[in-house]
C-alpha positions as CSV (number, residue, x, y, z in Angstrom):
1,X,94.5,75.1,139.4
2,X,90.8,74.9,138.4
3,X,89.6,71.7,136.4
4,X,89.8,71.7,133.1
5,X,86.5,71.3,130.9
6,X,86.2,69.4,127.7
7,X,85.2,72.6,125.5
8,X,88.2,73.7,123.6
9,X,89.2,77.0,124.1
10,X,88.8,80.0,122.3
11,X,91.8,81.5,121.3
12,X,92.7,84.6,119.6
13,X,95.5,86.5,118.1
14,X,97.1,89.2,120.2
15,X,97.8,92.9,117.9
16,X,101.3,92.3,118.7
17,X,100.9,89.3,115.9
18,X,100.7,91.8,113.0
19,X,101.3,89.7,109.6
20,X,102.2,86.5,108.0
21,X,105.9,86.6,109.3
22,X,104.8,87.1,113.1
23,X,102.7,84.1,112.4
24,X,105.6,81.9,111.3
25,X,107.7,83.1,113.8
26,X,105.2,81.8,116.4
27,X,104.6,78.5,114.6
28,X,108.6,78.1,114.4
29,X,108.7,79.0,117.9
30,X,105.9,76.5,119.4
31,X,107.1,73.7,117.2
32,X,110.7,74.0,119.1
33,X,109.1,74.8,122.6
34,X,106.9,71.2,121.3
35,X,110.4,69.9,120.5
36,X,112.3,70.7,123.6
37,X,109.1,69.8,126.0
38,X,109.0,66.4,124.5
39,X,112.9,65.8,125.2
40,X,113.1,67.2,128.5
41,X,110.2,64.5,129.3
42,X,111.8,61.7,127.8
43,X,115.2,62.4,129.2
44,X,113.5,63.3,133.2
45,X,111.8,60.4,133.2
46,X,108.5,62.2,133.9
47,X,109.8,64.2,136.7
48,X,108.4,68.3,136.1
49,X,109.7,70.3,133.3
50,X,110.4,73.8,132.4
51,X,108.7,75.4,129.8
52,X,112.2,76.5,127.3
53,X,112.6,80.5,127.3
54,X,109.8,82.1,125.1
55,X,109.6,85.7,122.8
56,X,107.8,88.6,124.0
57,X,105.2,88.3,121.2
58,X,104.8,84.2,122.3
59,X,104.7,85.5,126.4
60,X,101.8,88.1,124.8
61,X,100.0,85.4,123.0
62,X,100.1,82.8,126.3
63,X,99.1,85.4,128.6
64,X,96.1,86.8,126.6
65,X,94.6,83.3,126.1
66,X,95.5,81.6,129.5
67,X,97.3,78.8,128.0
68,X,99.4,76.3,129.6
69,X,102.2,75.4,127.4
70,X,102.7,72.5,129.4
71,X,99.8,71.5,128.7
72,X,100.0,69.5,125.3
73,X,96.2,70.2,124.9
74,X,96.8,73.8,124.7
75,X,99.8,73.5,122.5
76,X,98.2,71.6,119.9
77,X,95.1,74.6,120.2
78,X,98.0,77.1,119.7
79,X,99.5,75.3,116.6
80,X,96.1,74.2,115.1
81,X,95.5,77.9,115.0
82,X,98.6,79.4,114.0
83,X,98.2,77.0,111.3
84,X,95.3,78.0,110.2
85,X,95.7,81.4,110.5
86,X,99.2,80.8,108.1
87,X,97.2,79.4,105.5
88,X,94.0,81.0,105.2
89,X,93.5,84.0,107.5
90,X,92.8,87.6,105.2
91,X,95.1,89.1,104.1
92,X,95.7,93.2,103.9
93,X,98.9,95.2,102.3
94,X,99.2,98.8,103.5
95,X,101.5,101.8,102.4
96,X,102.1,104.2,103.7
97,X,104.8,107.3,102.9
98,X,107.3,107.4,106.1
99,X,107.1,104.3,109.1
100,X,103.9,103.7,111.0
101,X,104.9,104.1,114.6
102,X,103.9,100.7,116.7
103,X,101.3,102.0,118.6
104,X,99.6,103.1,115.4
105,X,99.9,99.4,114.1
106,X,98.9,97.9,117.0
107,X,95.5,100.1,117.2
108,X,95.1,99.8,113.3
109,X,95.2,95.7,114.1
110,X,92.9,96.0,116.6
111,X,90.5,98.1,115.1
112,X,90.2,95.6,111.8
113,X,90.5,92.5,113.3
114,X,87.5,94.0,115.5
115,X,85.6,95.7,112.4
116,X,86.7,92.8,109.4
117,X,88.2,89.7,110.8
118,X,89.2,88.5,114.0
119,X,92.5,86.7,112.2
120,X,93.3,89.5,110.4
121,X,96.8,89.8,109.1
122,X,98.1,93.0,108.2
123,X,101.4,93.8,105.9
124,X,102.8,97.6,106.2
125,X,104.9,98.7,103.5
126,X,106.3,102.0,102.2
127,X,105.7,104.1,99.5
128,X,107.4,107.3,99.7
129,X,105.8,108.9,96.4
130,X,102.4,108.7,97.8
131,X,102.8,112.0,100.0
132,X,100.4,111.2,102.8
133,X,97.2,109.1,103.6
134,X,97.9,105.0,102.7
135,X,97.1,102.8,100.0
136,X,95.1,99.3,100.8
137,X,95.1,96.0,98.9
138,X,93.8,92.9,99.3
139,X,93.4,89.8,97.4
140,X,90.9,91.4,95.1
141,X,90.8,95.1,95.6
142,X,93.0,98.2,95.4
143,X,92.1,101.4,97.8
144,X,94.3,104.5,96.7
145,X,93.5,106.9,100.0
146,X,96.5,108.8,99.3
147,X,97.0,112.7,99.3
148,X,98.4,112.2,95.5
149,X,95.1,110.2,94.3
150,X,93.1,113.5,96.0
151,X,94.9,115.6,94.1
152,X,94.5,113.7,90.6
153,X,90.7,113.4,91.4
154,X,90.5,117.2,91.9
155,X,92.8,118.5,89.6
156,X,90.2,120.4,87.7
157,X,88.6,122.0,91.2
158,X,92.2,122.9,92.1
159,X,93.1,124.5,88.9
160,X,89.6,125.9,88.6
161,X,90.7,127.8,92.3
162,X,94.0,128.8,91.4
163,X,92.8,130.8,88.0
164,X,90.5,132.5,90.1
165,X,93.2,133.9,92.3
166,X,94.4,137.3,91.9
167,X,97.5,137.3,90.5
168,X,100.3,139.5,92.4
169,X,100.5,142.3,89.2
170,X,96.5,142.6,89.3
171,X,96.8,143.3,93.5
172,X,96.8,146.9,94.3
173,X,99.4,147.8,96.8
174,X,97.4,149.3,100.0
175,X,98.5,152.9,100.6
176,X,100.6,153.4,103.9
177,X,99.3,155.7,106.7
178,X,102.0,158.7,107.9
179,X,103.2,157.7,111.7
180,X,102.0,154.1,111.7
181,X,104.3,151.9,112.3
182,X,103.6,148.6,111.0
């Protein structure tokens, strides 16, 4: 293994952490990994341990930032951040009408944590009655990008278009040609 330097590392969430609830589900995780580390060492009398069994979404977020969770150092960097990212990372509510499938999350994740916040967490609901497009909140703002909110906004356009239609009385029926057949 390579020396270690003194700089702490930089670690990041993976976009397989989505929202709050992947977060606690890491922190619950690591605090029992913690746990079981610190009991296999006292019971082995400092003879080598094995790391307990881990989640995909914990294996993700070890791989992605080379951590050691043998390491204490590196645990307490993964639980100083999960913390923090629990308590105060930004937080965005999206609807949509029918189940985002996970690849669509995951790139969704990736592009805001790259475009608004590198912490990012993001909670996808469902609103059926919204036809299509999403709806956005945050702390502070509402976004209404749905099909239904286009509609509203351009009721008078739409209406406007549908009077100027020909109705199916005013339309002449075209004359039909001897021998054709259609």
């Amino acid at each position: 293994m390579a020396p270690r330097d003194n700089q702490p590392k930089s670690i990041f969430l993976p976009t397989q952490v989505v929202g709050p609830v992947d977060v606690a589900r890491l922190l619950r995780e690591l605090e029992a990994i913690d746990d079981a580390l610190l009991q296999l060492s006292l019971r082995s009398g400092g003879e080598a341990v094995k790391v307990p069994k881990t989640t995909l979404m914990m294996d993700k977020t070890i791989e992605q930032n080379k951590l050691n969770l043998l390491q204490a150092a590196d645990r307490m960097a993964l639980l100083n951040l999960l913390s923090a990212a629990k308590e105060r990372a930004p937080r965005l509510h999206i609807s949509f009408s029918a189940d985002p499938s996970p690849i669509f999350v995951d790139k969704l994740v990736g592009w805001l944590r790259k475009e608004i916040h590198p912490f990012l967490l993001l909670s996808v609901g469902l609103q059926p009655t919204i036809g299509a497009g999403c709806m956005v909140r945050s702390i502070n703002h509402r976004f209404d990008l749905s099909l239904r909110q286009d509609f509203a906004n351009k009721r008078d356009l739409l209406l406007q278009q549908l009077m100027a239609q020909p109705t199916q009385s005013q339309i002449q029926p075209q004359p039909q040609v001897q021998g054709v057949k259609a």
